[in-house]
C-alpha positions as a Markdown table, in Angstrom:
| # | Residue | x | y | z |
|---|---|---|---|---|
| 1 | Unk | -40.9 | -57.8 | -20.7 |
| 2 | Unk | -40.7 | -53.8 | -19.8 |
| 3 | Unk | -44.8 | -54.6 | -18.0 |
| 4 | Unk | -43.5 | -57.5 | -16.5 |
| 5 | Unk | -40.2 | -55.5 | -14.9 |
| 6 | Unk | -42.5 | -53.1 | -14.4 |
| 7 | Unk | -45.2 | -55.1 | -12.1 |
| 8 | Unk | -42.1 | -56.9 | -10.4 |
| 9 | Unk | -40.4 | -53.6 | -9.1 |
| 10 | Unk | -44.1 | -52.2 | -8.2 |
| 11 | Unk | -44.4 | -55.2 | -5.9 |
| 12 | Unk | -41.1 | -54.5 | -4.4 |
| 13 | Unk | -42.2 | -51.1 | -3.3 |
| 14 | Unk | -45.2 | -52.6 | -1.7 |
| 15 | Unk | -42.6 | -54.7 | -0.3 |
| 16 | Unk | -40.5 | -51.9 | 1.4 |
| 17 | Unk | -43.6 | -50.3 | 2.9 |
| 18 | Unk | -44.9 | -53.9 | 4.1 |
| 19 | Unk | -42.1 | -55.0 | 5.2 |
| 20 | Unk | -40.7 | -51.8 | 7.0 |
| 21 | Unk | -44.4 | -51.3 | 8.8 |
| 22 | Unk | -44.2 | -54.9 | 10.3 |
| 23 | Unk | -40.7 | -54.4 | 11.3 |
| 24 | Unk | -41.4 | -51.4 | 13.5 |
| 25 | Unk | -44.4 | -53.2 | 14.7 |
| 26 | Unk | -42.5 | -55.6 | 16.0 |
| 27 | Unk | -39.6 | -53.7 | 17.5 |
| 28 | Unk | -42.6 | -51.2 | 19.0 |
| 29 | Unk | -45.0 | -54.4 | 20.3 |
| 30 | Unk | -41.3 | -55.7 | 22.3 |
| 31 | Unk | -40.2 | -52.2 | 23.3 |
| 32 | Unk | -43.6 | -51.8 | 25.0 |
| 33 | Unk | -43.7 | -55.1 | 26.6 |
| 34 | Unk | -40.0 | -54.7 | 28.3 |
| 35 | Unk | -40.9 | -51.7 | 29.7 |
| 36 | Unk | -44.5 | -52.1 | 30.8 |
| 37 | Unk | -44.5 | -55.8 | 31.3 |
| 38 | Unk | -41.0 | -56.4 | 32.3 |
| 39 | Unk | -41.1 | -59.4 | 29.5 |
| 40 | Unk | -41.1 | -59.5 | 25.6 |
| 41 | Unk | -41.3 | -61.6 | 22.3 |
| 42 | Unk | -37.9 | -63.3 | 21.8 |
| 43 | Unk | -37.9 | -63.7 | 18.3 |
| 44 | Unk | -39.0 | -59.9 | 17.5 |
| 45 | Unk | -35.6 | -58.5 | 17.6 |
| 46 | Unk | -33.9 | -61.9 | 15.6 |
| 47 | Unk | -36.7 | -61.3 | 13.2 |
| 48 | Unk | -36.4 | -57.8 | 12.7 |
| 49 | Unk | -32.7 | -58.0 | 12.1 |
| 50 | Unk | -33.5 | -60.1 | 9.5 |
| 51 | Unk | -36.0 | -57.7 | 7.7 |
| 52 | Unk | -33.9 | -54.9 | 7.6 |
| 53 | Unk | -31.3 | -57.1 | 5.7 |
| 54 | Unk | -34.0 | -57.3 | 3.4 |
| 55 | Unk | -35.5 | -54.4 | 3.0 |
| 56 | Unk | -31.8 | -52.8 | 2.6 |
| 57 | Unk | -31.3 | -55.2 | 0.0 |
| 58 | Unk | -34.8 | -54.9 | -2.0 |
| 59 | Unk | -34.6 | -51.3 | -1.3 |
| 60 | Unk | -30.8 | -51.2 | -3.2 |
| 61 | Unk | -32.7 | -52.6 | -6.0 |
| 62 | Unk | -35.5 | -50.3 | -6.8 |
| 63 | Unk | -33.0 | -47.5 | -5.4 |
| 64 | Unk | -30.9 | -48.7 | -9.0 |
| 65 | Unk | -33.6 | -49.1 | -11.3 |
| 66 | Unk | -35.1 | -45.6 | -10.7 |
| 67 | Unk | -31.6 | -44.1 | -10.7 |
| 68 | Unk | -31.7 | -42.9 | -7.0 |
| 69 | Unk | -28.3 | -44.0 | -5.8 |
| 70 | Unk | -26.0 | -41.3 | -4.7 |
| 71 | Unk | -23.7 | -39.9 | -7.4 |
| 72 | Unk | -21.9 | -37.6 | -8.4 |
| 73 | Unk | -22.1 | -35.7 | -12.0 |
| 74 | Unk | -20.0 | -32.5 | -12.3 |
| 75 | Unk | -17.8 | -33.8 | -14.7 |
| 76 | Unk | -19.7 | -36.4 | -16.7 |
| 77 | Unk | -23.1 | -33.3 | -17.0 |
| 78 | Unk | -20.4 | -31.3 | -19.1 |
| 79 | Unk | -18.9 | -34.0 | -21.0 |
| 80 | Unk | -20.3 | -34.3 | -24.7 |
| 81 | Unk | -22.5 | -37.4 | -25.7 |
| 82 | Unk | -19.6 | -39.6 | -26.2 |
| 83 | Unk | -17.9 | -38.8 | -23.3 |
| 84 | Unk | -21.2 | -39.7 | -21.2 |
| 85 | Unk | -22.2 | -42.4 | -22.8 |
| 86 | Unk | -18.5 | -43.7 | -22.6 |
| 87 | Unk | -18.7 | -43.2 | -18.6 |
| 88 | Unk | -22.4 | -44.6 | -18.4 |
| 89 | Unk | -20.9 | -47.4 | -19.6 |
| 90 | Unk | -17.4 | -47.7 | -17.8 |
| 91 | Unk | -19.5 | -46.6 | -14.8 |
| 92 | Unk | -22.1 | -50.0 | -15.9 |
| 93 | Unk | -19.2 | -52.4 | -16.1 |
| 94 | Unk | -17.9 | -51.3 | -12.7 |
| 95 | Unk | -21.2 | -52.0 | -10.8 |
| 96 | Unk | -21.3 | -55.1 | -12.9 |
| 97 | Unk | -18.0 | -56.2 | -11.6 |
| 98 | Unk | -19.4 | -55.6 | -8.3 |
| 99 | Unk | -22.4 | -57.5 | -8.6 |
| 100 | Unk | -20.7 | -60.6 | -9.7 |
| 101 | Unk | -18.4 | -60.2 | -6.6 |
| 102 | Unk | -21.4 | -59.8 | -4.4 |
| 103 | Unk | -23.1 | -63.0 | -6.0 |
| 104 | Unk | -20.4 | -65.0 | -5.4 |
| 105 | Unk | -20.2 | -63.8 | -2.2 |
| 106 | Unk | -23.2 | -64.7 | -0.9 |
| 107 | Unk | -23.3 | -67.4 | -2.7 |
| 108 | Unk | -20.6 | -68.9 | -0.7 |
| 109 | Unk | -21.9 | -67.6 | 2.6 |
| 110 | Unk | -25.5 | -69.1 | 1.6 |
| 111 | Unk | -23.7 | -72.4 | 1.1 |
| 112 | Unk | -22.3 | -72.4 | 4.1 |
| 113 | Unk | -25.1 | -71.2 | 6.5 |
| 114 | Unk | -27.7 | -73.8 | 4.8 |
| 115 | Unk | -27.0 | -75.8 | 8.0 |
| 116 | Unk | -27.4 | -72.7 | 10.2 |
| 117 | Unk | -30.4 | -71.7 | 12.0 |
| 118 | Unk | -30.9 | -68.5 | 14.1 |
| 119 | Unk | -30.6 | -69.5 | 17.8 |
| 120 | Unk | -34.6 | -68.3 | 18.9 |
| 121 | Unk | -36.7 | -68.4 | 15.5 |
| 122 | Unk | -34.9 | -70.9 | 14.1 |
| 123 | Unk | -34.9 | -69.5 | 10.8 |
| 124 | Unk | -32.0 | -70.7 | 9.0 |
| 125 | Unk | -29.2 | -67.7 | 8.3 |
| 126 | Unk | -28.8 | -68.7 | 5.0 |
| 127 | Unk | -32.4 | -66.9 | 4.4 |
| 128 | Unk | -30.0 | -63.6 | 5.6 |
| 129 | Unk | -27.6 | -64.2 | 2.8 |
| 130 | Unk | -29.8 | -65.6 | -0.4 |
| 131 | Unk | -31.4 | -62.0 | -0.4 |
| 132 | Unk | -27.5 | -60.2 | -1.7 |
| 133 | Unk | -28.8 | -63.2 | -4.2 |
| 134 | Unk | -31.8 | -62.1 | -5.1 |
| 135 | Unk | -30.1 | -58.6 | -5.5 |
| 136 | Unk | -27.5 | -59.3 | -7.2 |
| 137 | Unk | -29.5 | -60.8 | -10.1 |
| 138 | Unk | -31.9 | -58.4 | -10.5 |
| 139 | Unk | -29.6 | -55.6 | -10.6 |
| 140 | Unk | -27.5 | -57.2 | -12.8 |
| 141 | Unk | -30.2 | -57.6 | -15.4 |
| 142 | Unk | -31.3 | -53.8 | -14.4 |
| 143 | Unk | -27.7 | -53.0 | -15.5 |
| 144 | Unk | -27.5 | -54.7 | -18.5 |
| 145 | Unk | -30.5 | -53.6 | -19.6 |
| 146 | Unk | -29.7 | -49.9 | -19.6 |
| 147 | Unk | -26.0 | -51.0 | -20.9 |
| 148 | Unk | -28.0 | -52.4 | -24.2 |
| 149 | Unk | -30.3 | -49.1 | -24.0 |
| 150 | Unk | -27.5 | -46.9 | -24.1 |
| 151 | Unk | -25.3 | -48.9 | -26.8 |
| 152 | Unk | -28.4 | -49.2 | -29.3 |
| 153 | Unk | -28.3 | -45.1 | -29.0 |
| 154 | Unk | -32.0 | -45.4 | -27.1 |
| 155 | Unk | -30.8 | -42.8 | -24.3 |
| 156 | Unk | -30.8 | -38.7 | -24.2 |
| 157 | Unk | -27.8 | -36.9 | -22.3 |
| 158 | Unk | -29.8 | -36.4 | -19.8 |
| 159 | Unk | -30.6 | -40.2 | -18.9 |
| 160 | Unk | -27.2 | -41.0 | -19.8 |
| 161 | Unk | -25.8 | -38.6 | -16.4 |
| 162 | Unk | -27.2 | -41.2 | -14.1 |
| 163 | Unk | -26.9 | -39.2 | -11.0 |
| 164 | Unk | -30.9 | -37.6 | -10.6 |
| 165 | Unk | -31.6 | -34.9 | -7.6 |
| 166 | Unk | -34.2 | -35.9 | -5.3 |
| 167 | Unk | -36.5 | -33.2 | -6.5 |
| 168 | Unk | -36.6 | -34.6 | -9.8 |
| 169 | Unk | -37.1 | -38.2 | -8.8 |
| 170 | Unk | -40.6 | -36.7 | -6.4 |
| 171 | Unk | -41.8 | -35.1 | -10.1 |
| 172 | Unk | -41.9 | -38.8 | -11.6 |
């Protein structure tokens, strides 16, 4: 299962970097034909709108799994063992909570939007809204894997204080 998770959030970095280089292709290939050619692709900037979505979303995802979201840990870093693996799991139930509300969400707004399409690529805007999804599942099972982690006792202090400095995420 770990390989498998593993693979999956290896392809969504491929993803990001994919996804971000055709994005600014687009938007550089339409900023270049207003100015020089006084037209442009119609659909670029519709497009790209709908890539960043994406990308912020899949990004949010790998962002949670490698434990790169901002944070803050003066408090919890001095705490003892129990008192941070009582927040890393207060702190897990929270984000939880949130990720139900953000299914649910989207859900209703992916409903309601099956019937929409964008007005140039036609693409329908419920596409926009299944990614928050897509998200929410994903870190939802990220969550609750590292909630069964920490209550089986598989977790140092160290990964317990969930807030990591960017210097120690470029040593991984």
């Amino acid at each position: 299962m770990n390989a498998a998770m593993d693979r999956l959030y290896r392809w969504f970095e491929h993803a990001l970097v994919g996804g971000l280089a055709v994005m600014s292709l687009m938007v550089f290939a339409n900023v270049v034909l207003r100015y020089v050619f006084d037209t442009g692709i119609t659909f670029t900037e519709e497009v790209s709108r709908m890539l960043f979505v994406w990308l912020t979303f899949i990004g949010s995802i790998v962002a949670l799994r490698q434990g790169t979201h901002l944070g803050m840990d003066t408090v919890v870093s001095r705490l003892p063992h129990a008192g941070k693996l009582a927040f890393f799991v207060l702190s897990h139930l929270l984000m939880l909570g949130c990720i139900v509300m953000l299914w649910l969400g989207c859900w209703e707004q992916t409903r309601v939007n099956l019937d929409n399409h964008a007005p140039v690529s036609g693409i329908p805007v419920a596409a926009v809204y299944s990614v928050g999804l897509v998200a929410a599942v994903l870190m939802g099972i990220t969550l609750l894997a590292n909630l069964w982690q920490a209550l089986r006792g598989d977790l140092s202090d160290a990964q317990l204080v969930t807030v990591r400095e960017s210097e120690d995420r470029a040593a991984d």
